[in-house]
C-alpha positions as CSV (number, residue, x, y, z in Angstrom):
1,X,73.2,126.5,24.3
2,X,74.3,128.8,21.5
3,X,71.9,131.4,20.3
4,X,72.3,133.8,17.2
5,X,72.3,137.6,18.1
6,X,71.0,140.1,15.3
7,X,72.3,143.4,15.5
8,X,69.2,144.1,17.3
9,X,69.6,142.1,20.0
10,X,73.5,143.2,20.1
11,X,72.4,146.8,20.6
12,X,69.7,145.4,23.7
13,X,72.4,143.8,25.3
14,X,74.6,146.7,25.3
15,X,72.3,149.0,26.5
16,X,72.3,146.6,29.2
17,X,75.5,145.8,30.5
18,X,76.0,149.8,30.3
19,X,72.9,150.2,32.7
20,X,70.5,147.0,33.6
21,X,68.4,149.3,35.4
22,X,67.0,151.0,32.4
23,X,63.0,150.6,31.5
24,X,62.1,148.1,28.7
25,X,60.4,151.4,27.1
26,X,63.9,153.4,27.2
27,X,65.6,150.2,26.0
28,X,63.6,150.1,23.2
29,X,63.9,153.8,22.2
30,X,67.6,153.7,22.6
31,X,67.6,150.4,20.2
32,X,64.7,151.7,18.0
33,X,62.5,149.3,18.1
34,X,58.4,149.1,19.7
35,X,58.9,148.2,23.2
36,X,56.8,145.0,22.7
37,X,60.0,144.0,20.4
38,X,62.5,145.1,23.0
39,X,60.3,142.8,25.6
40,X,59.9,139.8,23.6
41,X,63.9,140.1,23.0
42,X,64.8,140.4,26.2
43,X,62.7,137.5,27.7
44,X,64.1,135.4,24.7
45,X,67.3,136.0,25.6
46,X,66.8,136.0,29.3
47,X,65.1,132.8,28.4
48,X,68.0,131.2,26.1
49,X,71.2,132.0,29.0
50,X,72.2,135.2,27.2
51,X,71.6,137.1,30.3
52,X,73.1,135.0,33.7
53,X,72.0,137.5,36.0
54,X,71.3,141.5,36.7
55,X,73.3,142.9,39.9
56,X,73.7,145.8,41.6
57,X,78.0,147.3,41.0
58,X,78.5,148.1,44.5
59,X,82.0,149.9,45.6
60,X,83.8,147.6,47.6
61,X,85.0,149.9,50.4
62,X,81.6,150.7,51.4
63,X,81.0,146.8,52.2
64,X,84.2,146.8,54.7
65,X,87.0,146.2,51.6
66,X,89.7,147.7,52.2
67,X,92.2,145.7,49.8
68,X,91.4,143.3,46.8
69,X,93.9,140.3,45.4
70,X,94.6,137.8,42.8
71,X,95.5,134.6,44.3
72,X,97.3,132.0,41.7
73,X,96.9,128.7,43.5
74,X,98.9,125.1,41.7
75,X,97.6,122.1,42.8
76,X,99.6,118.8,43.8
77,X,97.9,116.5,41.5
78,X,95.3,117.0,38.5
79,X,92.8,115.0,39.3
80,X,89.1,115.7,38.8
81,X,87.9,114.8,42.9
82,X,90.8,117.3,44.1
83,X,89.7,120.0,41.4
84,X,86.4,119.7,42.3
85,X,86.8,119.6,46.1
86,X,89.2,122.5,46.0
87,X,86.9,124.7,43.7
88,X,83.8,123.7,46.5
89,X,86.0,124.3,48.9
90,X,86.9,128.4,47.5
91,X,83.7,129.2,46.3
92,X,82.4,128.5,49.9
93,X,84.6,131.7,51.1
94,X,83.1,134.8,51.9
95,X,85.7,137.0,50.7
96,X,86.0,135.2,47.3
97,X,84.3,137.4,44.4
98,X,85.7,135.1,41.7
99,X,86.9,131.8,40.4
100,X,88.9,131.4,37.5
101,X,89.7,127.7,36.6
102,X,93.0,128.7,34.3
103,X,95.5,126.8,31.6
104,X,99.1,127.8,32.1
105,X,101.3,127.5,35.2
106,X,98.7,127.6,37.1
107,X,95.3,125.6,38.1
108,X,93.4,128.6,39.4
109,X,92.7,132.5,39.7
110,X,91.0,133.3,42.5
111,X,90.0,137.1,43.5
112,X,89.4,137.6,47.1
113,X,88.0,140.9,48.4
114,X,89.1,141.6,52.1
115,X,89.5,144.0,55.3
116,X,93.0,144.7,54.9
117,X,96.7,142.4,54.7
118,X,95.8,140.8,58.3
119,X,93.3,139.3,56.7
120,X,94.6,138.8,53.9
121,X,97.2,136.7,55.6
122,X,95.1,134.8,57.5
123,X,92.8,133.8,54.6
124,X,95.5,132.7,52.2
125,X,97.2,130.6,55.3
126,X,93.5,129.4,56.5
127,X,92.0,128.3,53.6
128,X,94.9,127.7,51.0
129,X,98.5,126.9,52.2
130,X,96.5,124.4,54.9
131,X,95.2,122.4,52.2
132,X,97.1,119.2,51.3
133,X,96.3,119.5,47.7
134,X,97.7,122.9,47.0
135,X,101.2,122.7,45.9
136,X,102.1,126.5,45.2
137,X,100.6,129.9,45.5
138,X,101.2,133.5,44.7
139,X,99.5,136.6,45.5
140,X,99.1,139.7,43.9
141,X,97.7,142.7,45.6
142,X,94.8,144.8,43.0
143,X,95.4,148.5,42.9
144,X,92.6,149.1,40.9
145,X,89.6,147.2,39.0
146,X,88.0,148.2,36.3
147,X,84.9,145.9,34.7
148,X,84.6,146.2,31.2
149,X,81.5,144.9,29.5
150,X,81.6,142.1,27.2
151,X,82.0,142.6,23.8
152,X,80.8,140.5,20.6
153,X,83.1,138.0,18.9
154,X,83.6,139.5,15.6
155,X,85.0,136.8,13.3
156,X,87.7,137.5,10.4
C-alpha cells in the first residue's frame, strides 16, 4: 500500500521515531498544527501501514545480553519451500532480533542477541550448521549498535 506523506505528516512521523511516547497534544505543538490535525494524521497513517508498531528501546544487557552477532547464513538450494522453512524455522528462535532475507553472496542476515560465546556456539551449531539446507555460514560478533531512524526518500 503506498501512501503520500505531506511535509506535515513527515514532520509527525519524525517526531515519532525520535520519541513515540510523546502526547498527541505535544506532537501537534512540535509540528504546528491543532492537535485534532495531529490525531486524525496519525490514525490515518496508523491506519494506512505507515506506522508497523510502537516499542519500547530496551538495553540489551539488562535483559541477560551479554554479546550481539550478525549471522550470514547460504543455503544449499534456492528454492521457495526451503526459504520459507528456513526463515520459520529462525524467526521461531528466542535470541533472534532480526531477519534479513539478502541479495549478494548470501541468502540471509540474521541478528541474534545472546548470553555470551557459549551460547553463541551452541545456537549457531543447534539451530544452523544442523540444518541440511544450510550450505555456509559466517559470524560476525557486534561491538556496538546504533538504530537510526528512517529517513524519507528524497528523489533527484
Amino acid at each position: 500500500m503506498s501512501i503520500e506523506l505531506d511535509a506535515t505528516d513527515l514532520r509527525i512521523v519524525a517526531e515519532l521515531q525520535k520519541n513515540a511516547r510523546l502526547s498527541n497534544k505535544e506532537i501537534a505543538h512540535r509540528v504546528g498544527v491543532a492537535p485534532s490535525t495531529s490525531l486524525e494524521r496519525m490514525r490515518r497513517l496508523t491506519a494506512s501501514g505507515v506506522f508497523q508498531g510502537f516499542f519500547a528501546d530496551v538495553r540489551p544487557d539488562a535483559l541477560g545480553v551479554g554479546l550481539q552477532a550478525m549471522i550470514s547464513v547460504r543455503l544449499s538450494m534456492h528454492v521457495r519451500g526451503q526459504i520459507e522453512r528456513f526463515r520459520d524455522h529462525v524467526l521461531s528462535l528466542p535470541e533472534v532480533s532480526a531477519l534479513y532475507h539478502v541479495a549478494g553472496a548470501n541468502d540471509f542476515m540474521v541478528h541474534v542477541a545472546v548470553t555470551g560465546t557459549d551460547h553463541l556456539r551452541n545456537l549457531v551449531m543447534q539451530s544452523f550448521t544442523s540444518l541440511p539446507e544450510v550450505a555456509h555460514i559466517e559470524t560476525a560478533l557486534i561491538f556496538e549498535f546504533t538504530r537510526k531512524p528512517v529517513s524519507p526518500v528524497v528523489s533527484e
